[in-house]
SEKOL-800364 format. One record per residue (C-alpha): residue in three letters; y negated, z negated, x. Coordinates in nm, 2 decimals. Layout:
<sites>
SITE | ala | Y | Z | X
...
</sites>
This chain:
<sites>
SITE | unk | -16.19 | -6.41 | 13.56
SITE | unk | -16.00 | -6.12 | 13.41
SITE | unk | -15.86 | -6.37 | 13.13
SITE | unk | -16.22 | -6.53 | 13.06
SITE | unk | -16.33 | -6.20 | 12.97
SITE | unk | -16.03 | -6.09 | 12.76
SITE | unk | -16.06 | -6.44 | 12.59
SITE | unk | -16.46 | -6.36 | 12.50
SITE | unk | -16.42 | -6.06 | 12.37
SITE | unk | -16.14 | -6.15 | 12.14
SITE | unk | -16.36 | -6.38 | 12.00
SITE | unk | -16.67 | -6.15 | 12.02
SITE | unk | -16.43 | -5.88 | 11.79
SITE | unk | -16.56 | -5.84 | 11.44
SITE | unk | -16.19 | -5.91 | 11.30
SITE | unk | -16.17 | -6.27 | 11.50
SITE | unk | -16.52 | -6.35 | 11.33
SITE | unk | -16.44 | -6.22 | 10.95
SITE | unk | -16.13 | -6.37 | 10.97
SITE | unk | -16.30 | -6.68 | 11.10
SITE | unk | -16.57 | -6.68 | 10.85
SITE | unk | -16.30 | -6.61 | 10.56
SITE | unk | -16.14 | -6.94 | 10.67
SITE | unk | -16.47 | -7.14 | 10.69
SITE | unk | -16.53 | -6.97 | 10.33
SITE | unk | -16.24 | -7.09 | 10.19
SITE | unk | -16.22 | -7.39 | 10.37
SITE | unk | -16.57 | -7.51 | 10.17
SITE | unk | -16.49 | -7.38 | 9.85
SITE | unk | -16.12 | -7.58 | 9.88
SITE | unk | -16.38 | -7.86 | 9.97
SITE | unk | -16.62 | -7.81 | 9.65
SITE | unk | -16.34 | -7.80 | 9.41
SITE | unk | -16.18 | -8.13 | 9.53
SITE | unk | -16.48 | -8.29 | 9.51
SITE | unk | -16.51 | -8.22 | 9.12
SITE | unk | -16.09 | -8.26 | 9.00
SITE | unk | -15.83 | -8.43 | 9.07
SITE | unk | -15.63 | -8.40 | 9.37
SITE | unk | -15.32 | -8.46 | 9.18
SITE | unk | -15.43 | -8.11 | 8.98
SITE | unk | -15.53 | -7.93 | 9.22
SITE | unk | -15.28 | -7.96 | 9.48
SITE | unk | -15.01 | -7.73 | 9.27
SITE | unk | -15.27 | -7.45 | 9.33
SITE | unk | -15.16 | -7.45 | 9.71
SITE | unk | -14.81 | -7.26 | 9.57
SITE | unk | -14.98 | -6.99 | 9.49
SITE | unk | -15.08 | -6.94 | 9.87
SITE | unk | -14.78 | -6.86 | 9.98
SITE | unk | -14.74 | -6.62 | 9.72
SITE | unk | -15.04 | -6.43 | 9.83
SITE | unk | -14.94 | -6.50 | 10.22
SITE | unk | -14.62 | -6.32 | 10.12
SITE | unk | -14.77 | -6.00 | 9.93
SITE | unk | -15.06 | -6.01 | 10.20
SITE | unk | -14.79 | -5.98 | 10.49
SITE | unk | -14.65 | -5.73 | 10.26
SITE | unk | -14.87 | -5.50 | 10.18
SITE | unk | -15.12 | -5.52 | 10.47
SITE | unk | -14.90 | -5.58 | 10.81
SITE | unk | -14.59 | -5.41 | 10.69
SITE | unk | -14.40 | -5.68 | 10.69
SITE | unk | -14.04 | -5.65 | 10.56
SITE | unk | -13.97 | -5.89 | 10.31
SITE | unk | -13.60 | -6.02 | 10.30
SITE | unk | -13.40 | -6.17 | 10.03
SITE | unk | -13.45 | -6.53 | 10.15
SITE | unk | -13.86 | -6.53 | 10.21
SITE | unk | -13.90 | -6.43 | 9.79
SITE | unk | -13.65 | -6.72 | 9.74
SITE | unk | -13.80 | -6.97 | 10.01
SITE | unk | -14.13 | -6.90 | 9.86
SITE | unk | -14.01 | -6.98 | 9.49
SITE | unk | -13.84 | -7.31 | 9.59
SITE | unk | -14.18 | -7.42 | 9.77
SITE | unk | -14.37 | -7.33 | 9.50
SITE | unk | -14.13 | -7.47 | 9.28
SITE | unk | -14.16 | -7.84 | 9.46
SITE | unk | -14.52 | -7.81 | 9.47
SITE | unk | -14.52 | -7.81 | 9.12
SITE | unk | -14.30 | -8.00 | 9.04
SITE | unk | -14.50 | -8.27 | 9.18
SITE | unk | -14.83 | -8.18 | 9.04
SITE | unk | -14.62 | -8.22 | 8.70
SITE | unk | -14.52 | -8.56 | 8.81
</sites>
């Protein structure tokens, strides 16, 4: 039972619920905007998520950011929209 109570109360702790409601937050307004434009215009805006993943990881967990995540994170973006152009 030890690991049924570790497992509530991770998902009883106020970060595992904001971070869960951020998600469902986004998650509906990612929904609302699809339902009024193109996915074909929208979709290039999913670049700039990894852009703010990478500053994000940055700034707030201390992440060190090497030479090839910037450059991985331009080329995705990059592809992304390309297509949208396309």
């Amino acid at each position: 039972m030890p690991q049924f109570a570790s497992l509530l109360q991770m998902l009883l702790s106020p970060s595992f619920i904001l971070g869960l409601t951020l998600y469902d937050a986004v998650a509906m307004l990612w929904l609302f905007v699809l339902s009024r434009t193109d996915v074909t215009r929208t979709y290039p805006f999913v670049g700039v998520g990894f852009i703010v993943t990478l500053e994000f990881g940055s700034i707030l967990l201390k992440e060190t950011i090497t030479t090839e995540r910037p450059l991985g994170t331009l080329i995705i973006c990059s592809g992304v929209w390309l297509v949208g152009r396309s």
